[in-house]
Structure formats: structure tokens, C-alpha cells
GUDRENZA-404798 format. One record per residue (C-alpha): x, y, z; residue in one letter; residue number from 1. Coordinates in nm, 3 decimals. Example, Ala and Ser with C-alpha at 12.3 -4.5 7.8 and 13.67 -1.06 7.14 Angstrom:
! GUDRENZA-404798
<c1 = 1.230; c2 = -0.450; c3 = 0.780; r = A; k = 1> $
<c1 = 1.367; c2 = -0.106; c3 = 0.714; r = S; k = 2> $
This chain:
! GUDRENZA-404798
<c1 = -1.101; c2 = -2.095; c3 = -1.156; r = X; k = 1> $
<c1 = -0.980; c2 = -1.778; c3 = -1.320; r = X; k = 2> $
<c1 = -0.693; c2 = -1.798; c3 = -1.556; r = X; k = 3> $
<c1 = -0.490; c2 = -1.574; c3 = -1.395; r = X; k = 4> $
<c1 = -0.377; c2 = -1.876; c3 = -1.197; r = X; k = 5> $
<c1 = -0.158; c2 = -1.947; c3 = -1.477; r = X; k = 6> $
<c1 = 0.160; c2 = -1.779; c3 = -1.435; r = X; k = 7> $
<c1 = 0.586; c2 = -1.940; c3 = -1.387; r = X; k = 8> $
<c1 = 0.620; c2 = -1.962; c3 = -1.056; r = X; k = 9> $
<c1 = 0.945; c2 = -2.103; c3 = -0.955; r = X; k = 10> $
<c1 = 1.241; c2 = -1.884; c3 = -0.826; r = X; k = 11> $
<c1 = 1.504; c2 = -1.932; c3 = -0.601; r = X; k = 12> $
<c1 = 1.484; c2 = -1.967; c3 = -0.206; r = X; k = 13> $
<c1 = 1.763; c2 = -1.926; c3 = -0.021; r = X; k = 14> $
<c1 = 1.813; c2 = -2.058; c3 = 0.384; r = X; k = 15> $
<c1 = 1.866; c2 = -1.743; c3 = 0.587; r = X; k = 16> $
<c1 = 1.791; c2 = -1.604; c3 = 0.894; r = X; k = 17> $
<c1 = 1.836; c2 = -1.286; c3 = 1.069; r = X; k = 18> $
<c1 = 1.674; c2 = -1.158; c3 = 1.426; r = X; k = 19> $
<c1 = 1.564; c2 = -0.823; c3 = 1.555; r = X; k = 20> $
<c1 = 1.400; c2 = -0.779; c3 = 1.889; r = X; k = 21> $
<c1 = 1.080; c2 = -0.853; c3 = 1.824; r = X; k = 22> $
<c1 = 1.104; c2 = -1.032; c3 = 1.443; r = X; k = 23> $
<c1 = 1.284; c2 = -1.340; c3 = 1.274; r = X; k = 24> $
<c1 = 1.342; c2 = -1.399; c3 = 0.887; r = X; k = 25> $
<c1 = 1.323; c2 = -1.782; c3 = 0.796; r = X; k = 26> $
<c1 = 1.289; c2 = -1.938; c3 = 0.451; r = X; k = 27> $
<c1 = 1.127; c2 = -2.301; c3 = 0.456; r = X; k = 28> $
<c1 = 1.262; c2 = -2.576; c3 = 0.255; r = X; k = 29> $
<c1 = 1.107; c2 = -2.819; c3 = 0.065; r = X; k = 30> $
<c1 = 1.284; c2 = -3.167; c3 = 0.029; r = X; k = 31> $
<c1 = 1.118; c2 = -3.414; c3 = -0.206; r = X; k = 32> $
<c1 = 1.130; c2 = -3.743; c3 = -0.134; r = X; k = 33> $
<c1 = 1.439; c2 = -3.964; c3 = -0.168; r = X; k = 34> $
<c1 = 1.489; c2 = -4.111; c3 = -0.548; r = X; k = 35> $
<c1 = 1.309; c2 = -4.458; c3 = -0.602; r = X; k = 36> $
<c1 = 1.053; c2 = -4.358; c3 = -0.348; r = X; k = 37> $
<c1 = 0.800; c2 = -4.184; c3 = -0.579; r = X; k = 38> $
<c1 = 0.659; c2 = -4.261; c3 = -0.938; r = X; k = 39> $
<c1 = 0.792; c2 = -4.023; c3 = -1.192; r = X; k = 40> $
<c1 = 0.527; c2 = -3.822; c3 = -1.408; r = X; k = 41> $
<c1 = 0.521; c2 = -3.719; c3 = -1.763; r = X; k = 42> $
<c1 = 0.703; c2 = -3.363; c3 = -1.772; r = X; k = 43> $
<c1 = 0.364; c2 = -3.204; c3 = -1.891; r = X; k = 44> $
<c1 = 0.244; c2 = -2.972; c3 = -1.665; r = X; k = 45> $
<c1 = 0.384; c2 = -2.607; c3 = -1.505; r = X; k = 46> $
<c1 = 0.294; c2 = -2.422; c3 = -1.140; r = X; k = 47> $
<c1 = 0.046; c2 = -2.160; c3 = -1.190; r = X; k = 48> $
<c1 = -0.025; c2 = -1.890; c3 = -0.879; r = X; k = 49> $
<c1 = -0.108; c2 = -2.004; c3 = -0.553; r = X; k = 50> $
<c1 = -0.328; c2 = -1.760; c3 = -0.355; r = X; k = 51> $
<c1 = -0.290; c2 = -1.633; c3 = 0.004; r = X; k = 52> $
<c1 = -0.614; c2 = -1.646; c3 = 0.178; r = X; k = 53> $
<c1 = -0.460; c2 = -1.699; c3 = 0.497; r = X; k = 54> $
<c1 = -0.631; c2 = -1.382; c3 = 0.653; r = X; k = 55> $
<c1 = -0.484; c2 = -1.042; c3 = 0.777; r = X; k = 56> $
<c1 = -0.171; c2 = -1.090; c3 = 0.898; r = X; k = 57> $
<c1 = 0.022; c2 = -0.961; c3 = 0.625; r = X; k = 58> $
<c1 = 0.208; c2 = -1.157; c3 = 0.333; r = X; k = 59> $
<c1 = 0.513; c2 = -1.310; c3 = 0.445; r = X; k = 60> $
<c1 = 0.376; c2 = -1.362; c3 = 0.854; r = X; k = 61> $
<c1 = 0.458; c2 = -1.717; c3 = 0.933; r = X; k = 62> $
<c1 = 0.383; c2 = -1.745; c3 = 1.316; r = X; k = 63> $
<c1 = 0.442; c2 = -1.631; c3 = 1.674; r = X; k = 64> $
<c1 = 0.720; c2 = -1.763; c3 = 1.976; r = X; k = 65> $
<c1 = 0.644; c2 = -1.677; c3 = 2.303; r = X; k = 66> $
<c1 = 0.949; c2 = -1.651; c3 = 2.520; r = X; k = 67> $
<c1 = 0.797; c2 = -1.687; c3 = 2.898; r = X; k = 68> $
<c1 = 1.161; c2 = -1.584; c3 = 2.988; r = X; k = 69> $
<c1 = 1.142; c2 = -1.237; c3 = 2.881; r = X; k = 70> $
<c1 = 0.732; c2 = -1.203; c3 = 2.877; r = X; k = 71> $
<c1 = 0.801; c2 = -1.118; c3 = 2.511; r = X; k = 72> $
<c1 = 0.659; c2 = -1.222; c3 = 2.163; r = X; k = 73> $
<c1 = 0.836; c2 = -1.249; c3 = 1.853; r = X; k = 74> $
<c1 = 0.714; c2 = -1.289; c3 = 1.521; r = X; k = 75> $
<c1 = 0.865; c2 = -1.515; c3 = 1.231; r = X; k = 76> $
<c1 = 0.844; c2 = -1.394; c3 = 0.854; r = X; k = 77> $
<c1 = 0.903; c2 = -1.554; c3 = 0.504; r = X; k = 78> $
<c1 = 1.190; c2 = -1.337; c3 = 0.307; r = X; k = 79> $
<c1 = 0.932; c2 = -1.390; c3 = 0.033; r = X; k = 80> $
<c1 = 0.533; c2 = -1.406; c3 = 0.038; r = X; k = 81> $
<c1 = 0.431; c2 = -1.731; c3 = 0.171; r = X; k = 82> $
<c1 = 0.218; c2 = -1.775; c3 = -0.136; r = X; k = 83> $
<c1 = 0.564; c2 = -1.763; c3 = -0.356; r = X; k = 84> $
<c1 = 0.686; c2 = -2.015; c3 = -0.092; r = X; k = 85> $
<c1 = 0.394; c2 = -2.270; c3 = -0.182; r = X; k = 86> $
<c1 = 0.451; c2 = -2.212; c3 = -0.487; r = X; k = 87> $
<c1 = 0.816; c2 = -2.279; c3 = -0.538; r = X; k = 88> $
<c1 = 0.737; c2 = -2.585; c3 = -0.334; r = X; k = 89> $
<c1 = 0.544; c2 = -2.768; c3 = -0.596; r = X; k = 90> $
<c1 = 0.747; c2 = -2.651; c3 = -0.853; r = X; k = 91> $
<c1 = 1.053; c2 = -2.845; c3 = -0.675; r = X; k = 92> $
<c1 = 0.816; c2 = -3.117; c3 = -0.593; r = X; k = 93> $
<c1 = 0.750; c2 = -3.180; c3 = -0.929; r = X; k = 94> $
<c1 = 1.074; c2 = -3.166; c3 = -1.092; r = X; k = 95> $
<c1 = 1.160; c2 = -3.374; c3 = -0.877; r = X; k = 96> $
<c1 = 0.906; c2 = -3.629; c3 = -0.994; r = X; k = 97> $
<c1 = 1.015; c2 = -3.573; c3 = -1.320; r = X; k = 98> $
<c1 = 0.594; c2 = -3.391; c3 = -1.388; r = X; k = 99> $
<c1 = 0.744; c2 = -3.010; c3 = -1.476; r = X; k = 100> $
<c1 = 0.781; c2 = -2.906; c3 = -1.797; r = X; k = 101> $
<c1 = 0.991; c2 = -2.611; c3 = -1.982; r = X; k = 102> $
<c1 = 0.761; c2 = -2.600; c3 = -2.257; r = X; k = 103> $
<c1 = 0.583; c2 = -2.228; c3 = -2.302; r = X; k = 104> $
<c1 = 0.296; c2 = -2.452; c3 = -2.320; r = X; k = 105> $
<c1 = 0.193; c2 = -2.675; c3 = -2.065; r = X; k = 106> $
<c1 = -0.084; c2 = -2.942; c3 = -2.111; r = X; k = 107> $
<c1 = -0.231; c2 = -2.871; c3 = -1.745; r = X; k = 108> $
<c1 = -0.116; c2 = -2.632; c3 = -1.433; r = X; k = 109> $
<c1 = -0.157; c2 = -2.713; c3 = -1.086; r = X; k = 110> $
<c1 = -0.301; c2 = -2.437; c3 = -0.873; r = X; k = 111> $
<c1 = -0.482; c2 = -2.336; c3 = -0.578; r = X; k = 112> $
<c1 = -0.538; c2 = -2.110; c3 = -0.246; r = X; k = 113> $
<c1 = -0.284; c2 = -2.106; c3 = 0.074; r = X; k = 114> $
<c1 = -0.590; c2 = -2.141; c3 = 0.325; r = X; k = 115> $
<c1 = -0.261; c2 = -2.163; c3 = 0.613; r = X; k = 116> $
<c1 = 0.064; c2 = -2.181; c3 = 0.611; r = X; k = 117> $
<c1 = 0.166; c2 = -2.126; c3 = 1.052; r = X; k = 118> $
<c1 = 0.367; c2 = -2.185; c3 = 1.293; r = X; k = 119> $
<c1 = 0.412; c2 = -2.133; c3 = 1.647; r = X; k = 120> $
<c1 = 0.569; c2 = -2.167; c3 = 2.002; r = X; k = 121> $
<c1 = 0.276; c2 = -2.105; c3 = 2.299; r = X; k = 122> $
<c1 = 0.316; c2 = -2.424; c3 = 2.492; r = X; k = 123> $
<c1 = 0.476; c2 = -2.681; c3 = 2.219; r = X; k = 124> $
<c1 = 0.609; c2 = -2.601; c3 = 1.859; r = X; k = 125> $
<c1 = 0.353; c2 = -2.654; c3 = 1.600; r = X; k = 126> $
<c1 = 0.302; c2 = -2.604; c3 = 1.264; r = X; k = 127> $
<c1 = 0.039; c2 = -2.655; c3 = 0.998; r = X; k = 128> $
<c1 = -0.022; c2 = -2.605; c3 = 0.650; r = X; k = 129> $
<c1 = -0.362; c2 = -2.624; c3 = 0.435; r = X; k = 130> $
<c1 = -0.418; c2 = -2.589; c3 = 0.063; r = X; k = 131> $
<c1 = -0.652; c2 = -2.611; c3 = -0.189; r = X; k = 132> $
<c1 = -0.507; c2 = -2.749; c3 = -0.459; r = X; k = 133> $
<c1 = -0.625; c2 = -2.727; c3 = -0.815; r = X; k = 134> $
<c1 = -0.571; c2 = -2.839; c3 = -1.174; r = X; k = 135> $
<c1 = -0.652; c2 = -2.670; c3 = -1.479; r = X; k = 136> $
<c1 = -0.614; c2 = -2.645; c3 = -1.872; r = X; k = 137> $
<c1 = -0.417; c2 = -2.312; c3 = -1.962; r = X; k = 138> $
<c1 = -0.782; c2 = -2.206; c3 = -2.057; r = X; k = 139> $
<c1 = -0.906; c2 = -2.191; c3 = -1.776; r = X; k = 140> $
<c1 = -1.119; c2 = -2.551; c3 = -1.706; r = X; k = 141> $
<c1 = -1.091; c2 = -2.699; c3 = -1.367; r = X; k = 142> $
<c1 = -0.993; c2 = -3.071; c3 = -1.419; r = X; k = 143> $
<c1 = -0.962; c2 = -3.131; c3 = -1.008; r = X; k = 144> $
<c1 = -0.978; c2 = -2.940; c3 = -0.691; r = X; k = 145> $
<c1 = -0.956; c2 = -3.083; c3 = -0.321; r = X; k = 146> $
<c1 = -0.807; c2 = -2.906; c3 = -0.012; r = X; k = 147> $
<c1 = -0.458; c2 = -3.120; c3 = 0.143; r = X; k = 148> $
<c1 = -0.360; c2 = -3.028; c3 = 0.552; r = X; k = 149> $
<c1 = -0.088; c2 = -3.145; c3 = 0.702; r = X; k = 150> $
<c1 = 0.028; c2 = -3.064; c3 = 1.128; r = X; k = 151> $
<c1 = 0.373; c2 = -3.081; c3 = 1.256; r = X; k = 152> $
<c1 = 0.421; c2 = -3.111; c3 = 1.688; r = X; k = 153> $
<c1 = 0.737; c2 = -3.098; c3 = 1.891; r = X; k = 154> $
<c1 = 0.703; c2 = -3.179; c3 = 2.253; r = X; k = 155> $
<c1 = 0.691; c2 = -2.876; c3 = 2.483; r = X; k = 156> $
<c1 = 0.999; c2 = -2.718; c3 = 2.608; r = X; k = 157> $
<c1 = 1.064; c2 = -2.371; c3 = 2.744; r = X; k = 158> $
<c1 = 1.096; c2 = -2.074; c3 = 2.460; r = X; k = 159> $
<c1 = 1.367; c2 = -1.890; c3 = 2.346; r = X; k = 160> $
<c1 = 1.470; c2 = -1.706; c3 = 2.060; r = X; k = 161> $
<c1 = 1.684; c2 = -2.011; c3 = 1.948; r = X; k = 162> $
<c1 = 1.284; c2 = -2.147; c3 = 1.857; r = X; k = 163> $
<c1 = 1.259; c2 = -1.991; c3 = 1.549; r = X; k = 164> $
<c1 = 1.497; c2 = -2.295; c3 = 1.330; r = X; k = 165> $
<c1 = 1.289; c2 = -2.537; c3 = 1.471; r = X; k = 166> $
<c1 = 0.944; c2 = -2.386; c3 = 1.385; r = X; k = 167> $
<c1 = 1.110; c2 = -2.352; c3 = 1.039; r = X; k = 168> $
<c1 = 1.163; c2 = -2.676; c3 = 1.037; r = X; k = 169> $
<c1 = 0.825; c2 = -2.792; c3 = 1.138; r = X; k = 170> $
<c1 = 0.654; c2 = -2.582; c3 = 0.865; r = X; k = 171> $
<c1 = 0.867; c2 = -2.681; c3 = 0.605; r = X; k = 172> $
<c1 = 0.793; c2 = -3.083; c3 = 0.717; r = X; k = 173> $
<c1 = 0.408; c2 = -2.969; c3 = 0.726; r = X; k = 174> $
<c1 = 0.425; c2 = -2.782; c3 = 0.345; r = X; k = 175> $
<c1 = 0.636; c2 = -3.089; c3 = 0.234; r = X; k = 176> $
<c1 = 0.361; c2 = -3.360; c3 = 0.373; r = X; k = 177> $
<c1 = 0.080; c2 = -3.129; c3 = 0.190; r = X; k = 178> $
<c1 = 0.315; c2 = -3.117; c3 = -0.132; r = X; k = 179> $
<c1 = 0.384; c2 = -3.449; c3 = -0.137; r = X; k = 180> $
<c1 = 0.060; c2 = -3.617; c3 = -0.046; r = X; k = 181> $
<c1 = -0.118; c2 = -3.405; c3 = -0.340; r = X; k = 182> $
<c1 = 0.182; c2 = -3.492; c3 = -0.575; r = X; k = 183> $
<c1 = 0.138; c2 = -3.877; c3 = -0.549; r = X; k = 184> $
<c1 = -0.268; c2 = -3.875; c3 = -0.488; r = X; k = 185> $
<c1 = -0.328; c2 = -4.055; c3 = -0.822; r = X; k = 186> $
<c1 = -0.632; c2 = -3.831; c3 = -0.861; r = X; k = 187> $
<c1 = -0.434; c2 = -3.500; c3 = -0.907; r = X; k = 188> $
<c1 = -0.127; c2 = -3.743; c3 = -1.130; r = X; k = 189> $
<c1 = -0.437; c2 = -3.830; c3 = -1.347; r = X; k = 190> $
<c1 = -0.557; c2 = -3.489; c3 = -1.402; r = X; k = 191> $
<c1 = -0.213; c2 = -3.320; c3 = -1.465; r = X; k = 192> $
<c1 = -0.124; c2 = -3.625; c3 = -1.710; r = X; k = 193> $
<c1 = -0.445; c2 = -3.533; c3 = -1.916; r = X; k = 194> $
């Protein structure tokens, strides 16, 4: 794993949305679990970069609504690169676990590749989000590496523009099952804690 991995990578995310014709501007949320429901971590470790190698549909596509009403498609975007969205996720998921540190220098930086990160409205909203998560020494050495996936499924119901808050909401459940789950695997705790 290169080095350039290692990088701050928190900044702020703010809820908006705004619609065009044809294109919708959501920011996902991520909301750690409630206090008393997770272990807190040593504050050791920082967010490196987070890779999108979702494919060719640009940086900050999130996913497609198809309103049968209209015969139309609209897209839904990220205000920022879906890669920076991962990315602030774990940051928030560990400081809320008590596992990020504000030192310059961290003992170990979690990592990885968005591999997806989509949502859409065809039939039935649906959302999914994969990542290959990694941990590594600010030198560069891989101390773990393992891909987490998590889906999120409304039942069907007919499509309108009015779709786009609740495929926001099912990708940001989806990112915050794949940030979670990798948070409190005690495999990735043990390698950020060494």
C-alpha cells in the first residue's frame, strides 16, 4: 500500500439538497452508534485517503431514480467526491469511539479503496456500499486489509423526485453498517491499537 494513503482527511459535511431537471445534490450522513453501545479505542490512529475505484461515472455520482411518471431519469450527486465522503465517515466513526488522534503523528492509519458507494430507484430503493479497508504504519507497512459490504432495501413504491432523501438515507445506513462493522471487527481494533 503506497504511502500516499496517508493524508488528514476529515472536513465538514453539511445536509443539503438542491434539484435541477435531470440532477439532485445530497450529502450522506454518518451517525455512529449510540454511547455505551461500542468499546472505546485508544486515540492512536488518523484517516488516511480512501480511493475511488468505483468505475467511470464521475467523482461525486451516487445513483439513478427512475420516475415512470414522467419516463425520465435523474441522477443523484455527492456535493463532495464520494471518496471524501468515506472518508469523513471513518473519521467521525472513530472519534466517536474515542480511536482518532490529533497528534501530527499517528501510530497507525486506516485506509483503503471505495470499490461502491450507489444508490438507486428502478423498481425498489436500494443502496450499497463496499470497501476495502486497510491499516498501515505512516511508513507505509500494511498491518490488515479485508473488503466490508453492506445493502440497504426499501419496499417498492412508485418514483418521484421526492426519492432522492430516501436513497440518501439508504446509502448513508449502508456506509454507516460498512463503517461500523470494520470499526468494531476486533481484527482492524487490534491492528490500529498496534
Amino acid at each position: 500500500m503506497k504511502t500516499d494513503l496517508i493524508r488528514p482527511a476529515l472536513a465538514p459535511t453539511v445536509l443539503t439538497s438542491c434539484t435541477s431537471t435531470t440532477t439532485s445534490q445530497v450529502t450522506l450522513e454518518y451517525r455512529p452508534p449510540l454511547p455505551g453501545q461500542v468499546p472505546k479505542g485508544a486515540p492512536v490512529s488518523a484517516v488516511g485517503i480512501f480511493n475511488d475505484k468505483r468505475g467511470g461515472d464521475g467523482a461525486t455520482y451516487l445513483g439513478t431514480v427512475r420516475d415512470v411518471t414522467r419516463g425520465a431519469f435523474f441522477d443523484l450527486n455527492t456535493r463532495v467526491p464520494v471518496a471524501q465522503v468515506v472518508a469523513n465517515a471513518f473519521g467521525h466513526g472513530m472519534d466517536a469511539r474515542g480511536m482518532l488522534t490529533r497528534r501530527r503523528n499517528p501510530r497507525t492509519v486506516i485506509a483503503g479503496d471505495v470499490l461502491a458507494l450507489y444508490t438507486q430507484k428502478l423498481v425498489r430503493p436500494y443502496a450499497e456500499a463496499k470497501v476495502r479497508v486497510v491499516v498501515i504504519r505512516p511508513g507505509g507497512q500494511q498491518l490488515f486489509a479485508r473488503v466490508f459490504r453492506a445493502e440497504a432495501e426499501l419496499p417498492a413504491t412508485p418514483a418521484n423526485q421526492s426519492d432522492a432523501e430516501s436513497l440518501r438515507l439508504l446509502a448513508s445506513q449502508a456506509l454507516a453498517q460498512v463503517v461500523n462493522t470494520a470499526l468494531d471487527d476486533p481484527q482492524v481494533r487490534a491492528a490500529l491499537a498496534q
